[in-house]
C-alpha positions as CSV (number, residue, x, y, z in Angstrom):
1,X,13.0,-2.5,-0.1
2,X,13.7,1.8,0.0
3,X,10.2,3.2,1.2
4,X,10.1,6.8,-0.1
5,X,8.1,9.6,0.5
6,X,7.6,12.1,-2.0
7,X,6.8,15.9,-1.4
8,X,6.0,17.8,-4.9
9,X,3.1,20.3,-4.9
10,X,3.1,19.8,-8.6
11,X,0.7,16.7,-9.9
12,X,2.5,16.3,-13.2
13,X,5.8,16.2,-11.8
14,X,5.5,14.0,-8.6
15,X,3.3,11.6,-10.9
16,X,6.9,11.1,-13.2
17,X,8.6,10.8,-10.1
18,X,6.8,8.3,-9.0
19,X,6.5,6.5,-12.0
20,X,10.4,6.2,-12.8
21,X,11.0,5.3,-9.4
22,X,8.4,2.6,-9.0
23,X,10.4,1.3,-12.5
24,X,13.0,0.1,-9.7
25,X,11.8,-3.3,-8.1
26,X,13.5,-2.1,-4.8
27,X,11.8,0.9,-4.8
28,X,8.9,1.7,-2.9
29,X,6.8,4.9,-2.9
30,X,5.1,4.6,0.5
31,X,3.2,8.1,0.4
32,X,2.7,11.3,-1.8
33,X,2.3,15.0,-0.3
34,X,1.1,18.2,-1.9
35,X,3.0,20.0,0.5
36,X,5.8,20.1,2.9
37,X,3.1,20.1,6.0
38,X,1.2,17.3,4.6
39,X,4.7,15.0,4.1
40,X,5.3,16.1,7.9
41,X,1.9,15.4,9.0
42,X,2.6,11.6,7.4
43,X,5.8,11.3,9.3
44,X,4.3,12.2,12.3
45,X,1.6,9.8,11.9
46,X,4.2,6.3,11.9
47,X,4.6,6.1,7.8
48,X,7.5,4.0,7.8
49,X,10.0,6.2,5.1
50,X,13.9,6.0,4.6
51,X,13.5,8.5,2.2
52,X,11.9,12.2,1.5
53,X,12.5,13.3,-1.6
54,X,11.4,17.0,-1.3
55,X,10.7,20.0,-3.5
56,X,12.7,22.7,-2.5
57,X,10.1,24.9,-3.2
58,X,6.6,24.2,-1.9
59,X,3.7,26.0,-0.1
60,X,3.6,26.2,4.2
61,X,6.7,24.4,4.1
62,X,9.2,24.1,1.6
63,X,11.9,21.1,1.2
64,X,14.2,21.9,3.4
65,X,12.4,23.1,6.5
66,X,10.8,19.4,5.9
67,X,14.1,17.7,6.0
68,X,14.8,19.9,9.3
69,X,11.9,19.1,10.9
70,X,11.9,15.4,10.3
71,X,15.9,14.9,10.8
């Protein structure tokens, strides 16, 4: 099972996202953030994630600040 974390400040679009992904058996979305500092603040806590798919562009931090910070 792929646990993913998805970081999309925009509802309609990381609800799509999700839903195609979670079409995929092996596919797990483990957590959803509005924002790059919320998806950090969930890494930070212990969510077990093999993946962040990131917006590049999102509010206080964008996509790939996130991937620098949790790399």
């Amino acid at each position: 099972m792929l646990n993913v974390l998805l970081a999309e400040d925009h509802n309609i679009v990381r609800n799509g996202i999700k839903m195609l992904l979670e079409m995929d058996n092996t596919i797990n979305v483990v957590g959803e953030a509005m924002d790059g500092l919320q998806a950090l603040e969930m890494v930070k806590k212990g969510i077990e994630v093999d993946i962040v798919l990131a917006d590049i562009n999102m509010p206080e931090i964008d996509g790939i600040a996130l991937i620098s910070k949790v790399k």
